[in-house]
N, C-alpha and C positions, 0 to 999 in steps of 0.2 A: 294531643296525644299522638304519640310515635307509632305505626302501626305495627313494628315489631313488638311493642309491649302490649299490644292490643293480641297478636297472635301466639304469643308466649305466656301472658301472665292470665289476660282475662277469660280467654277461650277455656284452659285448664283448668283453672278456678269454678268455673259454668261449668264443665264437665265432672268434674268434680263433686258439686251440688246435686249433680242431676242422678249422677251412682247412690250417693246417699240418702236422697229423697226416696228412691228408688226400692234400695235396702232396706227402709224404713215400714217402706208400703209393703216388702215381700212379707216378713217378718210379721207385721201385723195380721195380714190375710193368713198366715200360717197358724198364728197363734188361733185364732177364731175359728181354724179349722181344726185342729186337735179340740178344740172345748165343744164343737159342733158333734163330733163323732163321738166326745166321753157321750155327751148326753143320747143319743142315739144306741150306743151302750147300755145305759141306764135304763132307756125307754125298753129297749127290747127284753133284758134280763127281769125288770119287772112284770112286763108282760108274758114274760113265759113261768113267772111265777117262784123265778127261781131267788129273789131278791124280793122279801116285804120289808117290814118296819122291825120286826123281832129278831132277822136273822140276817139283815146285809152286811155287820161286822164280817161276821164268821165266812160270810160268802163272799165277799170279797177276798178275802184270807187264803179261802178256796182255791179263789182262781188265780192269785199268786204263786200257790203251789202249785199248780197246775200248769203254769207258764202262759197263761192265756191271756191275763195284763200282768208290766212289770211294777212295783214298787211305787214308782213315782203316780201313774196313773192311778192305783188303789188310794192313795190319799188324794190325789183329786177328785175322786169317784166319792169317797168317803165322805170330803168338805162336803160336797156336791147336792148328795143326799141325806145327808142331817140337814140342811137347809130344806133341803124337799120338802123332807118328811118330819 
């Protein structure tokens, strides 16, 4: 092996792999982090009583109006707690 191909082709290549593994790991730790917080969400609005089993539709509903979560998050929240509950 020519070690201009070795400093051109393979090192870039490795480097390469290494961004992407990388991306991968960011991404995931992200992801785990927003489902970490809905649920901390979920925990605290039940415990303040503001979200039981008869009325977390509507109250979820609420707080989209409200601008307090957006859209996406309320059906997360929603999937979320019918599984709960």
């Amino acid at each position: 092996m020519d070690p201009s191909e070795f400093f051109f082709l393979i090192l870039p290549l490795a480097a390469l792999v290494a961004i992407l593994v990388a991306a991968v790991l960011y991404l995931a730790r992200k992801e785990n982090t927003i489902q970490h917080k809905e649920m901390e969400t979920l925990h605290e609005l039940t415990r303040t009583g503001e979200i039981d089993k008869e009325n977390f539709s509507m109250a979820l509903q609420d707080l989209v109006n409200q601008k307090v979560i957006d859209k996406d998050s309320c059906e997360r929240l929603r999937k979320l707690l019918e599984k709960a509950l």
